[in-house]
C-alpha positions as a printed NumPy array, in Angstrom:
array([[  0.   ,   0.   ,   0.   ],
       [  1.319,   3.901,  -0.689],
       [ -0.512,   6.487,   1.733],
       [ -1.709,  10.243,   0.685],
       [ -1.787,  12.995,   2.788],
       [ -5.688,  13.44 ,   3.498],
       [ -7.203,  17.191,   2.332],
       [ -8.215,  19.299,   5.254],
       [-12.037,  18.603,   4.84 ],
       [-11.301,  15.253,   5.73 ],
       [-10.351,  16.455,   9.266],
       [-10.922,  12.932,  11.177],
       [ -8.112,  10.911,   8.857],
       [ -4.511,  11.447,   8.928],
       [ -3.982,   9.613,   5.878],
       [ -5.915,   8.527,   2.801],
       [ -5.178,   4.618,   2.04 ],
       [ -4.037,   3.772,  -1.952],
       [ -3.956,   0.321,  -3.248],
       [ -0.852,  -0.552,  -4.834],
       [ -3.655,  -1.17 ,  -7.979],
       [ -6.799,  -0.562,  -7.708],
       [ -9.48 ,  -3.075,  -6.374],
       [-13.098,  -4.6  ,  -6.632],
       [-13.268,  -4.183,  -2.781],
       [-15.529,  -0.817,  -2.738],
       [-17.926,  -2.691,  -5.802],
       [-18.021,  -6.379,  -3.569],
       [-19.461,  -4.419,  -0.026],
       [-21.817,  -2.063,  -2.401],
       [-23.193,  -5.068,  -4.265],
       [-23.439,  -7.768,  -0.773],
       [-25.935,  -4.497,  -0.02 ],
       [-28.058,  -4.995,  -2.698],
       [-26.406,  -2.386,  -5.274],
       [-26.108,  -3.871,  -7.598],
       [-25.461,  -2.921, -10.262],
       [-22.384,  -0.76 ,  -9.767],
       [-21.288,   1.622, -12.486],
       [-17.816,   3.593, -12.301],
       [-17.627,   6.989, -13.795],
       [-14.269,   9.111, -14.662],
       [-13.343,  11.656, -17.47 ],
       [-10.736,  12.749, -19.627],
       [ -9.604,  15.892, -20.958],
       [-10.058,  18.656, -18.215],
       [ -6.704,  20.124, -18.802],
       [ -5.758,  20.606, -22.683],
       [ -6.557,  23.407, -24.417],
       [ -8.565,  22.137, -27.324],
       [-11.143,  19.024, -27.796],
       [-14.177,  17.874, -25.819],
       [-14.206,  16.291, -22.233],
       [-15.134,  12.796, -22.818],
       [-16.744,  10.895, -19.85 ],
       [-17.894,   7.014, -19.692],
       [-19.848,   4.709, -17.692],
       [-18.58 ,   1.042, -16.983],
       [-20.36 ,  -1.378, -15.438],
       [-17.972,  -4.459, -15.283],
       [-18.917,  -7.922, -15.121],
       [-17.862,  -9.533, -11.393],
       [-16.676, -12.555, -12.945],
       [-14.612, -11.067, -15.869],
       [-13.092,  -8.166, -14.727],
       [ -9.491,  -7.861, -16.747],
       [ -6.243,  -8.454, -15.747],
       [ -4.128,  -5.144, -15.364],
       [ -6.847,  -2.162, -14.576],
       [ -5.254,   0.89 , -13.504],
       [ -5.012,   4.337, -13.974],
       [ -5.065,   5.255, -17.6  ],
       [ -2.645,   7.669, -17.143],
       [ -0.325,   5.215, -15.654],
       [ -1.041,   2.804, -18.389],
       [  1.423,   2.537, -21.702],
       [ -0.93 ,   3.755, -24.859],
       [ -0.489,   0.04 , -25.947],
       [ -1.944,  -1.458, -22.76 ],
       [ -4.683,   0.929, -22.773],
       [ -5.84 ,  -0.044, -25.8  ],
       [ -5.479,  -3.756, -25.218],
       [ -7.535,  -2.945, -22.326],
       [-10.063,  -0.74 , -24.11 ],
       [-10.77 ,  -4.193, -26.149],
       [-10.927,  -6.837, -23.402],
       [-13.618,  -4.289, -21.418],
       [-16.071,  -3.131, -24.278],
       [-15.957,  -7.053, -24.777],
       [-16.338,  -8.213, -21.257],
       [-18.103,  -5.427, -19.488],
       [-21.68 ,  -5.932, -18.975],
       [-22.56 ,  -2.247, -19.667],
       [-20.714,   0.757, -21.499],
       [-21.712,   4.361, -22.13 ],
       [-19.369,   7.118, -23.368],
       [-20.38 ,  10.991, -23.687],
       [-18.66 ,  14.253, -25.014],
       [-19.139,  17.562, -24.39 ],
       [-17.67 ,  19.924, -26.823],
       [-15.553,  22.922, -25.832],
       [-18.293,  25.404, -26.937],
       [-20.013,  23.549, -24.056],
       [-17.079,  24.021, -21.845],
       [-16.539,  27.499, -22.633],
       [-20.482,  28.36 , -21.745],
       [-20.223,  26.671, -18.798],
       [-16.749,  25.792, -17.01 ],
       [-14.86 ,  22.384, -17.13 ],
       [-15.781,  21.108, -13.861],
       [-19.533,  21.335, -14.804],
       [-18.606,  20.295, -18.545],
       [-16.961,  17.08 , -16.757],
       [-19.861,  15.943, -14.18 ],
       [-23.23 ,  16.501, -17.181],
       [-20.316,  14.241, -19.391],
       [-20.218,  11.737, -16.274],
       [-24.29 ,  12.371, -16.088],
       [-24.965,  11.502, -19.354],
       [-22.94 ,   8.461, -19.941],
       [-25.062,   6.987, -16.938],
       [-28.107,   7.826, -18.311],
       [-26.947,   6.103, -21.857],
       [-26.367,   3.05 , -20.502],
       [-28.424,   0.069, -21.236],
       [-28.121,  -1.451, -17.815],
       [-29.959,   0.7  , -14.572],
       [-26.862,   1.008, -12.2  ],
       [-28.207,   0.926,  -8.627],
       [-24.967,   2.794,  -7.333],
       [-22.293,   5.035,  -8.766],
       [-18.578,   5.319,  -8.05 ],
       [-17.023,   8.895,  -9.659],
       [-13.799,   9.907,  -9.744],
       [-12.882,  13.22 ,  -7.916],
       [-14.438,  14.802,  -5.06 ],
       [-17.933,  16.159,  -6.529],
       [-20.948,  13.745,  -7.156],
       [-22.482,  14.68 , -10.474],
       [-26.01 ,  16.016, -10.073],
       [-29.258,  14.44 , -11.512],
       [-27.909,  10.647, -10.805],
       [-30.952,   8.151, -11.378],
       [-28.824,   6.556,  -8.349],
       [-26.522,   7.181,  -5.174],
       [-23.341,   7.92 ,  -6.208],
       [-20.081,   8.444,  -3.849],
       [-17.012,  10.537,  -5.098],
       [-13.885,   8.562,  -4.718],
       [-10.544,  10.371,  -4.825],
       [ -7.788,   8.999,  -6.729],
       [-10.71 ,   6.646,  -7.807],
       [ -9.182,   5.635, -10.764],
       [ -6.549,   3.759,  -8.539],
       [ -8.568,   2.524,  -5.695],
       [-11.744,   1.349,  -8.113],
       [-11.605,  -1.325, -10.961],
       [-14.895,   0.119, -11.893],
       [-13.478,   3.429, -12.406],
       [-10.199,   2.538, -13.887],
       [-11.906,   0.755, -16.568],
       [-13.968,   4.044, -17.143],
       [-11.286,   6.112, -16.96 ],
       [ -9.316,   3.673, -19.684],
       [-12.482,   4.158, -21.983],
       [-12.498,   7.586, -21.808],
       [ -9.236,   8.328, -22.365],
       [ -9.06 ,   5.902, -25.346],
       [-11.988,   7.099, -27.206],
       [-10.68 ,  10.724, -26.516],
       [ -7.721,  10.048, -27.933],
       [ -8.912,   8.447, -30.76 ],
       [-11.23 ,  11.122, -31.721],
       [ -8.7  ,  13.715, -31.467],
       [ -6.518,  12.031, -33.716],
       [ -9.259,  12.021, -36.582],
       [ -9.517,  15.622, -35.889],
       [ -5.826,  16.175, -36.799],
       [ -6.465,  14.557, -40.048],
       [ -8.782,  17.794, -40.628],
       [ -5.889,  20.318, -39.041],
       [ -2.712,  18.97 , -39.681],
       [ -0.828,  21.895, -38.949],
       [ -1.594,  21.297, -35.461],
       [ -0.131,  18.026, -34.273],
       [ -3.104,  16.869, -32.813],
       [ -2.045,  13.446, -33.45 ],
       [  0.818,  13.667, -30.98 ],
       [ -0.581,  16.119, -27.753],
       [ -4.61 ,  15.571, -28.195],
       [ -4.897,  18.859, -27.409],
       [ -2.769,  19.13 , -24.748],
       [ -0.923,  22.305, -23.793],
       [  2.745,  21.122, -25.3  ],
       [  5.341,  23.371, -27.006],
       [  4.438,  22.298, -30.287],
       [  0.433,  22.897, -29.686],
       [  1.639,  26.143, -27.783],
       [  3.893,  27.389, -31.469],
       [  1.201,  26.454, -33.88 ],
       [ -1.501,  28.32 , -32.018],
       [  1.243,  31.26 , -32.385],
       [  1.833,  30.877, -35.847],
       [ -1.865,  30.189, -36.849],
       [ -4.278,  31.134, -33.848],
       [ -7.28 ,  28.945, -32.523],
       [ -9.414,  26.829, -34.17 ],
       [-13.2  ,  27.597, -34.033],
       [-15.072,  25.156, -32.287],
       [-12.316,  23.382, -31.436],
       [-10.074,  25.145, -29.086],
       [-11.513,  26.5  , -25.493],
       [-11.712,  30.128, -25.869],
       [-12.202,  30.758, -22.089],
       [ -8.53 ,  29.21 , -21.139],
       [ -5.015,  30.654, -20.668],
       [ -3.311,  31.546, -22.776],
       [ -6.485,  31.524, -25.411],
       [ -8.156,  33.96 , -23.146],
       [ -6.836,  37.186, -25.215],
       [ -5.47 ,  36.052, -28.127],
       [ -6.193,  35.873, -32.049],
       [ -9.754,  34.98 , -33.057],
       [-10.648,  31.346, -34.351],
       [-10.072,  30.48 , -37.352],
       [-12.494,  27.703, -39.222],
       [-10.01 ,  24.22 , -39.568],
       [ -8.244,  23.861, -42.817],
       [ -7.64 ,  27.525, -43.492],
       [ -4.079,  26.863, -42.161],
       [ -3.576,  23.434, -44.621],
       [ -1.935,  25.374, -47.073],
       [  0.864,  26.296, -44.632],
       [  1.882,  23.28 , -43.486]])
């Protein structure tokens, strides 16, 4: 086991306990309650500058959970993706959902984030009788209890196999959307605040409906252009 310092709302705990990977512990004692089903919920993309926040729903079978769940950002791009297969195969429910950055940039990431997280659960095929998110805020209008798990995504198998989906199916889509803005290098920082996303929004400014207009450094700079304008320079 690795221990975290505990946040100062959680006054009563000295430290907050992390499995070495994460577990179906918090799923077994919710579903010996009579929750079951359980569903974990995570997202992807609250940091980059461009592309939607992608959310999904997983609930995993008991008896064929994969081998390997973790983290997806502690996974290797080629184990997520093995992953990705073995749970849309084995999982007995799976939801994704995407909110666009015009979405973000009317509302604010965090909300962007939990109506993703609120919207994959109402997708899925499967009524979940109990949610597990990742983070620290419960997304609102749940057709079920849900508890916020911090560090979820390595204390929850639930939630590391959501977290896996999301992350794969975000990458994956912002891929494709390099093929339609090249000069950007999608392909290689999804949207992600790198050096070489940070010098081709300086040489060829945002992207309308693409790029998040209401974060640093986009904040005050050029106005969007539509994608492909900038093909020609490339």
């Amino acid at each position: 086991m690795v221990f975290m310092a505990a946040s100062q709302s959680d006054s009563l705990l000295l430290f907050e306990e992390i499995p070495l990977r994460p577990d179906f512990t918090m799923e077994a004692g919710l579903m010996r309650d009579g929750h079951a089903p359980v569903v974990g919920l995570d997202e992807v993309g609250r940091g980059p500058l461009a592309g939607p926040v992608v959310a999904a729903a997983v609930i995993l079978d008991p008896d064929k959970i994969p081998d390997g769940l973790n983290d997806s950002k502690l996974l290797t791009e080629a184990a997520r993706d093995a992953l990705y297969e073995e749970i849309m195969a084995t999982a007995q429910a799976v939801s994704v959902s995407s909110l666009c950055s015009t979405s973000i940039d009317q509302s604010n990431i965090l909300r962007a984030s939990l109506e993703g997280m609120r919207r994959a659960v109402m997708s899925l095929c499967l009524e979940p009788r109990y949610a597990l998110a990742d983070g620290r805020d419960v997304p609102p209008g749940l057709p079920c209890p849900c508890k916020a798990v911090i560090k979820g995504d390595q204390r929850s198998q639930s939630i590391a196999a959501a977290s896996i989906v999301a992350k794969v199916t975000r990458d994956r889509m912002m891929v494709r959307t390099g093929l339609q803005a090249p000069a950007y290098g999608f392909d290689s920082h999804v949207g992600y605040a790198t050096k070489k996303h940070r010098d081709a929004l300086a040489l060829h400014g945002p992207l309308a409906r693409l790029h998040r207009m209401t974060f640093a450094p986009l904040k005050k700079g050029a106005e969007p252009v539509e994608a492909g304008t900038e093909a020609e320079l490339v």
